[in-house]
C-alpha positions in Angstrom: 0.0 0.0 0.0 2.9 2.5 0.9 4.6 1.6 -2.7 1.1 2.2 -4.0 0.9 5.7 -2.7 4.7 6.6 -3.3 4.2 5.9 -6.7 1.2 7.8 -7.1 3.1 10.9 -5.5 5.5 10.9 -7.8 3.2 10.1 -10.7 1.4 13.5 -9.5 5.2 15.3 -9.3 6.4 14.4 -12.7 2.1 15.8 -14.2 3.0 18.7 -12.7 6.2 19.1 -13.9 5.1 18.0 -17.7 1.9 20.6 -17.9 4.4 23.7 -16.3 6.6 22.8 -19.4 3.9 22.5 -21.8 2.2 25.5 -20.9 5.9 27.5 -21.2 5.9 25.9 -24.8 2.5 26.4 -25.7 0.8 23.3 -25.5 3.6 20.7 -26.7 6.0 18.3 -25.2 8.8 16.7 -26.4 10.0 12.7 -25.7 12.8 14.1 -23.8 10.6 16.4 -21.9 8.8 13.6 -20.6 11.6 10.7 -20.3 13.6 13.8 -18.3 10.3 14.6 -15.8 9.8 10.7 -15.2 13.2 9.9 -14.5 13.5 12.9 -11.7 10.5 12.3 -10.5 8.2 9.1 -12.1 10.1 6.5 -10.6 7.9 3.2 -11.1 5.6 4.8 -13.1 4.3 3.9 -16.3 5.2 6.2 -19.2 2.2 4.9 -21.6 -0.2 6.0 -19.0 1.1 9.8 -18.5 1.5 10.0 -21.8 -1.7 8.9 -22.9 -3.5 11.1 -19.8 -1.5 14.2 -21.6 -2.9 13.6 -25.1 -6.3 13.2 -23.7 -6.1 16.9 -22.4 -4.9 18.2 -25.3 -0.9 18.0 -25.2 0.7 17.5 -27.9 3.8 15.1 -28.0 6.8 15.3 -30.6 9.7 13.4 -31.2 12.0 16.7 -30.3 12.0 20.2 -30.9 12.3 20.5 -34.4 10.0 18.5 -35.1 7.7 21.0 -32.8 9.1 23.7 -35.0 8.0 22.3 -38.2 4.2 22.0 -36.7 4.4 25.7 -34.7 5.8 27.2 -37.9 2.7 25.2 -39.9 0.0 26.7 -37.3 1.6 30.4 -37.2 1.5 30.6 -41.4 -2.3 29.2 -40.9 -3.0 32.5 -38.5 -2.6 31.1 -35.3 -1.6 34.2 -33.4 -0.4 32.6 -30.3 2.3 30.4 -32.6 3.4 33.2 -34.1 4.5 34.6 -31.3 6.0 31.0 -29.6 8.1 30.4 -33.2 9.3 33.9 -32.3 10.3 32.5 -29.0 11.8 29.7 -30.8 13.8 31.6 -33.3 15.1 33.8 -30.1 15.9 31.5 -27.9 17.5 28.6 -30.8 14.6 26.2 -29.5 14.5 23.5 -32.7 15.5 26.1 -35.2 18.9 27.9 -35.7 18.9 31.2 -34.2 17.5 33.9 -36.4 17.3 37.5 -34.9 15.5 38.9 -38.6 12.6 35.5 -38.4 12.3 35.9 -34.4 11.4 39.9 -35.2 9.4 39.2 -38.1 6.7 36.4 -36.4 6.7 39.0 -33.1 5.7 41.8 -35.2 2.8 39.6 -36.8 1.6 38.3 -33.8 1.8 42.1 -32.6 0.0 43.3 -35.3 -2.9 40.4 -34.8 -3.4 41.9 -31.4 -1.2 39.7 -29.1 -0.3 41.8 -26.0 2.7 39.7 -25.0 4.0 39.7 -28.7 3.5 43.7 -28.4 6.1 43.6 -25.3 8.3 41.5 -26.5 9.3 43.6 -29.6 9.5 46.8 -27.1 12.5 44.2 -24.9 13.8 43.2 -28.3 14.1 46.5 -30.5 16.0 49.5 -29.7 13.5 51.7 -31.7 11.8 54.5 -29.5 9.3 55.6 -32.5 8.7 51.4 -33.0 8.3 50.8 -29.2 5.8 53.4 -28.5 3.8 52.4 -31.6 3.6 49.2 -30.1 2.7 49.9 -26.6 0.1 52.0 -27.3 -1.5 48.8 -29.0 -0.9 46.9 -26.2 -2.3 49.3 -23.9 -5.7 49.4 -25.9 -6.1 45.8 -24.2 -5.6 47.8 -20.4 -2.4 46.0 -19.8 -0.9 47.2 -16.5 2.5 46.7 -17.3 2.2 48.2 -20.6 1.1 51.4 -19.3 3.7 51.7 -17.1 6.4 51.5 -20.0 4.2 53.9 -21.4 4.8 56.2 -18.5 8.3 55.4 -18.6 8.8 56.0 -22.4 8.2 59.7 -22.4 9.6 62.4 -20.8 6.9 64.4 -21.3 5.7 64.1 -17.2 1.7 64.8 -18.2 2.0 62.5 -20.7 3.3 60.2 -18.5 0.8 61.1 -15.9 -1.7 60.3 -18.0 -0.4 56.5 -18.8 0.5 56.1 -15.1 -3.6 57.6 -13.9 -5.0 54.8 -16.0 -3.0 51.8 -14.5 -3.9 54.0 -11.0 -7.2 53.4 -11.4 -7.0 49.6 -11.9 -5.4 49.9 -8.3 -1.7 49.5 -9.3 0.6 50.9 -6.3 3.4 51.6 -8.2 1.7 53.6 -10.9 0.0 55.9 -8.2 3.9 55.7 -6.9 5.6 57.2 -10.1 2.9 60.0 -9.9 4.0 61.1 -6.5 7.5 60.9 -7.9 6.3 63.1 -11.2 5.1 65.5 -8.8 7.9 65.5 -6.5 10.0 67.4 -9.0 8.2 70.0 -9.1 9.0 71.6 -6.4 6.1 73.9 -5.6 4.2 73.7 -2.6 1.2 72.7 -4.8 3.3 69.7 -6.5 4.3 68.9 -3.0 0.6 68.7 -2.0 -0.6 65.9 -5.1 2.2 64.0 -4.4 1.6 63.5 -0.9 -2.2 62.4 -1.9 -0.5 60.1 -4.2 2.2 58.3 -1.9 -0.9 58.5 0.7 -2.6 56.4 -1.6 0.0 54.1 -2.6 0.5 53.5 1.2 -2.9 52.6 1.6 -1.8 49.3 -0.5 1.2 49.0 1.8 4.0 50.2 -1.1 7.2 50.3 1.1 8.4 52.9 -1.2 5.8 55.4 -1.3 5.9 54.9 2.7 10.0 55.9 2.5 8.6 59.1 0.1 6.2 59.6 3.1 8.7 59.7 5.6 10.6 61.8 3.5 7.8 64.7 2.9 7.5 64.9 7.0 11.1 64.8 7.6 12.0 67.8 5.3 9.1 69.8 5.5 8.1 69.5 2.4 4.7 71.4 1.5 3.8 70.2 5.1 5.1 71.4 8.2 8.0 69.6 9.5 7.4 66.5 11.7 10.1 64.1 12.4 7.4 62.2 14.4 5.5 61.6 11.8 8.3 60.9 9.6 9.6 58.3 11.9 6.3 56.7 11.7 6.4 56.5 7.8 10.0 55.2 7.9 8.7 52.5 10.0 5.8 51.1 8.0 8.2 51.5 4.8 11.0 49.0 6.6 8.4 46.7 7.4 6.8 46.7 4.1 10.4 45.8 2.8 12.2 49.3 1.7 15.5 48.6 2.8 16.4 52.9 2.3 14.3 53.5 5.5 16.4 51.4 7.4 19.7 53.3 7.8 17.9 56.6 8.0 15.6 55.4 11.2 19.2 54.7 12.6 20.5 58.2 11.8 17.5 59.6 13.4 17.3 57.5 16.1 21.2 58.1 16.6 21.1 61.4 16.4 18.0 61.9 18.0 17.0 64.0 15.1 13.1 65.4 15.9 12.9 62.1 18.8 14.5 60.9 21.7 18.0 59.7 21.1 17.8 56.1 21.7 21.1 54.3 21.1 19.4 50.9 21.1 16.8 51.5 18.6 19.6 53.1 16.9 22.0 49.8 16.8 18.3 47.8 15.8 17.8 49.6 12.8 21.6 49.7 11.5 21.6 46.0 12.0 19.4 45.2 9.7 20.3 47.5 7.3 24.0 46.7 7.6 23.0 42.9 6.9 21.3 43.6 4.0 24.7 45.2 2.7 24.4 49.0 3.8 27.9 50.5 4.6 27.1 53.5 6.1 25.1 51.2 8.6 28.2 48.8 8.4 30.6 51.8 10.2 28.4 53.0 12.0 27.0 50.0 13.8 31.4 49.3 14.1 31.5 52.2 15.7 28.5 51.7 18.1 30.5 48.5 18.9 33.7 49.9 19.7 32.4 52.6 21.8 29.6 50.2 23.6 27.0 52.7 22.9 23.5 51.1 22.3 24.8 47.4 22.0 27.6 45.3 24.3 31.3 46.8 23.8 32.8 44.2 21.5 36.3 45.3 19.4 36.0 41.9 17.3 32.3 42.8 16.3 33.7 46.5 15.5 36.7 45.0 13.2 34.4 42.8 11.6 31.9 45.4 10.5 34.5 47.8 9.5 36.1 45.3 7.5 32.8 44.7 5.7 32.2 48.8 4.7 35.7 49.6 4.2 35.8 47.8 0.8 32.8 49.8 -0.6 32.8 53.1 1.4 37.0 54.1 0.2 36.7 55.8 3.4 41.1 56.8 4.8 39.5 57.2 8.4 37.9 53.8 8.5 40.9 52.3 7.2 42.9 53.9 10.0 40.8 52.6 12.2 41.6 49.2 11.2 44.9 49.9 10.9 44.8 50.6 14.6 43.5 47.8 15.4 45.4 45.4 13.8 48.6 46.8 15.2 47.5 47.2 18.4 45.9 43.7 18.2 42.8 44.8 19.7 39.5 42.8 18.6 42.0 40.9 16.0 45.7 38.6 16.4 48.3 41.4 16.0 49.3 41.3 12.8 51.4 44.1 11.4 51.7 43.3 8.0 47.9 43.4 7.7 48.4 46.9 9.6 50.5 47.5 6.9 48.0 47.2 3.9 45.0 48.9 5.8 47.4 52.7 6.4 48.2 51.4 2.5 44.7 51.6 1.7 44.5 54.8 3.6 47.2 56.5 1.9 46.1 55.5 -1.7 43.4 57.5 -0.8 45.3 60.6 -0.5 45.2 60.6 3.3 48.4 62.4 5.0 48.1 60.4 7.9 47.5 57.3 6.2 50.8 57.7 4.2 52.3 58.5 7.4 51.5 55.7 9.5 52.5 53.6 6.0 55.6 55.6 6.0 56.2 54.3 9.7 55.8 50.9 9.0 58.1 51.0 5.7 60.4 53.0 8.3 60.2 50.4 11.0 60.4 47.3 9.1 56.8 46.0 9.9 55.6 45.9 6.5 56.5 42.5 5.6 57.5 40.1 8.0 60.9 39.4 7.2 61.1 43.1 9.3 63.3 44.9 6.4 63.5 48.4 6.3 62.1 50.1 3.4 63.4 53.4 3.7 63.6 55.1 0.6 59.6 54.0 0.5 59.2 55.7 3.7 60.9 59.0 2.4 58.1 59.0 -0.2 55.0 58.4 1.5 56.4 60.9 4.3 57.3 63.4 1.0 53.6 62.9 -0.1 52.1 63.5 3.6 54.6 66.7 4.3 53.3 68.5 1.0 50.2 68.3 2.3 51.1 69.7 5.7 51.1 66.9 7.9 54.0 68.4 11.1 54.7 64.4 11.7 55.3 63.6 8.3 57.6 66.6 7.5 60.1 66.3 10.4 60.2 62.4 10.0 61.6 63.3 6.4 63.7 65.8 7.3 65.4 62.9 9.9 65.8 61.0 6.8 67.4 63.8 5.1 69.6 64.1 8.4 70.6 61.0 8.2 70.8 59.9 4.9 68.4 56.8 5.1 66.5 56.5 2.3 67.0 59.3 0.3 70.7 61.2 -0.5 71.9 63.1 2.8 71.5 66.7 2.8 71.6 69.3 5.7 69.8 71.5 3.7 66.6 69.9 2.7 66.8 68.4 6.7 66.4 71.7 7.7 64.0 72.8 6.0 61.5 69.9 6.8 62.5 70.0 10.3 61.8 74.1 10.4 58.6 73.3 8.7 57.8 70.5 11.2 58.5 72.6 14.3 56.3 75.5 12.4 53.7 73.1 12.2 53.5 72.0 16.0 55.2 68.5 15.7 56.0 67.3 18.6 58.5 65.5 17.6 60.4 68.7 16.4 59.7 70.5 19.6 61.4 67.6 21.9 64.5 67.3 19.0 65.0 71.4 19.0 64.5 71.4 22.9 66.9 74.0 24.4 68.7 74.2 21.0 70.6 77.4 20.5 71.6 77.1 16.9 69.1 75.3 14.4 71.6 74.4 12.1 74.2 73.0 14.5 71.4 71.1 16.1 71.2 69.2 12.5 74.4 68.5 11.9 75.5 67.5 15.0 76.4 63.7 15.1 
């Protein structure tokens, strides 16, 4: 009895299968369609019997594609409009023909011209003719096709025009279409533009469009053609996120963050940069690092802050968050020390144009911690110090003018050594103060040995 029923399952599974494919084809199968379906899921059963059960709904069966072809091509040149367009298909696609961009074209455009709405789109996809698409859309919209009417909308830049495409497909209750009419009116910028739009996202909202929701938000939290309401603006945000926009998620952090119109709430903060930052959001990425590193709305943890950091640096280019990493990885704090990988994040930092990230990379070329094998790379450290010093960093330009002074990495010369040294000490280094401390005579101080 259980072999009885199994079989039956799987009879059921591969039907299922075999009526999907034949409805994709339009109403045929092939042997291999069917010796495929049975053997992934017909085990044990009979093949006469499902075959026989699909012919007596209508299905037909070929020997293999091009056979198919021959009797699709027969039925299209006999005016069958939906064969016209599925040897179009066929001619695309290389389906028991040889591929044939000019024959594909050429059955879509009858079957468009019969009437077929799905033939209609498919030549406004295939062709890059704006004059040709429109033509065709327009006689695909006569049918009320939702989708059509929004390429309609979207194929002019004429914004009543478009209006007008997006009112119709509006009216048939389509979300996005009332959506794209907010937008329209959005860039208008008048406070009477502000006004329709806001009916128009209010409406989409009412059919829980996550985006019109964010627009919502948006209109409350700038003040735009209504009075400014971060409350309310909050609350939008909200029902957008849970409705699936993933932009309302890092700017309900911000706000919450910054406490921008609310209370500042640290923990509602870290909630809502979570899940932006997991669905791939670098600003929420740093930020929720940083929330980590400083314990602020969430449990201090310095591995959680490298790892998030890791994860925006890539995308966000930013020198400071690569410092940061830096940092951390010489310091060994959330990570193994590991000064080599030090080493590449100041690199990072310094590629950027960052005067302290070619700095610190000048350091660790100085000190022998770029590679492991500790050698000192100093005439690499005289040039990322050179780049940092033209831009004013103190640090940078006294640590060159010791490498002038003492000849490492660059030919020795008093001169230039003083003058990065008298720049450095200009500058406020440190570093220069403590060397020139109770000095008398600049110049001797330098060449002294």
């Amino acid at each position: 009895m259980a072999n009885y029923g199994e079989k039956y399952m799987h009879g059921i599974s591969a039907v299922r299968e075999l009526l999907s494919e034949a409805v994709s084809k339009g109403g045929y199968l092939t042997q291999r369609d069917i010796s495929s379906a049975l053997s992934e899921n017909g085990s044990g059963v009979n093949p006469d019997s499902i075959i026989w059960m699909l012919l007596d709904i209508g299905i037909m069966i070929f020997s293999d594609d091009a056979d198919a072809a021959g009797y699709v091509i027969d039925s299209a040149r006999q005016g069958d409009i939906y064969a016209m367009r599925r040897i179009g298909d066929m001619y695309r696609d290389g389906t028991g023909v040889k591929k044939d961009e000019s024959e594909y074209l050429k059955w879509y455009r009858s079957a468009a011209e019969h009437g077929d709405t799905e033939a209609q789109k498919r030549l406004v996809y295939e062709t890059a003719d704006g004059d040709e698409d429109c033509k065709w859309l327009r006689m695909a919209a006569e049918h009320g096709d939702i989708e059509v009417l929004k390429m309609l909308g979207c194929h002019t830049d004429d914004g009543d025009e478009a209006i007008r495409w997006y009112r119709i497909a509006a009216a048939r209750g389509d979300a996005e279409s009332m959506r794209r009419i907010g937008e329209i009116y959005m860039t208008g910028y008048t406070p009477e533009d502000y006004q329709e739009a806001l009916e128009w996202f209010l409406k989409a909202a009412e059919r829980r469009d996550g985006t019109s929701e964010w627009h919502l938000g948006e209109i409350y939290r700038r003040g735009l053609g209504v009075a400014k309401d971060c409350g309310e603006a909050v609350k939008w945000y909200q029902k957008a996120a849970e409705h699936g926009d993933e932009d309302s998620l890092p700017v309900l952090g911000d706000m919450y963050y910054s406490g921008e119109g609310i209370r500042r709430d640290f923990t509602f903060a870290a909630y809502w940069y979570r899940r932006a930052a997991e669905n791939g959001d670098t600003h929420s990425q740093k930020r929720l690092g940083d929330m980590y590193y400083a314990g602020r709305g969430v449990m201090q943890s310095y591995a959680e802050a490298v790892r998030w950091w890791d994860k925006a640096a890539g995308e966000l280019e930013d020198p400071e968050l690569y410092l940061k990493l830096g940092d951390m990885y010489f310091r060994g704090i959330g990570v193994k020390k590991n000064r080599t990988e030090a080493s590449y994040r100041y690199q990072e930092a310094a590629l950027l144009d960052s005067a302290e990230g070619q700095y610190r990379l000048g350091n660790m070329y100085r000190n022998g911690y770029f590679k492991e094998d500790g050698e000192h790379w100093y005439s690499d450290a005289a040039e990322q110090y050179e780049k940092a010093a033209e831009q004013g960093h103190a640090e940078a330009q006294y640590s060159l003018g010791m490498l002038y002074r003492s000849g490492l990495g660059v030919r020795k010369d008093y001169e230039w050594a003083q003058l990065w040294l008298e720049r450095a000490l200009d500058n406020g280094s440190w570093h220069a103060r403590k060397f020139f401390k109770g000095c008398r005579n600049i110049t001797d101080k330098i060449m002294e040995v």
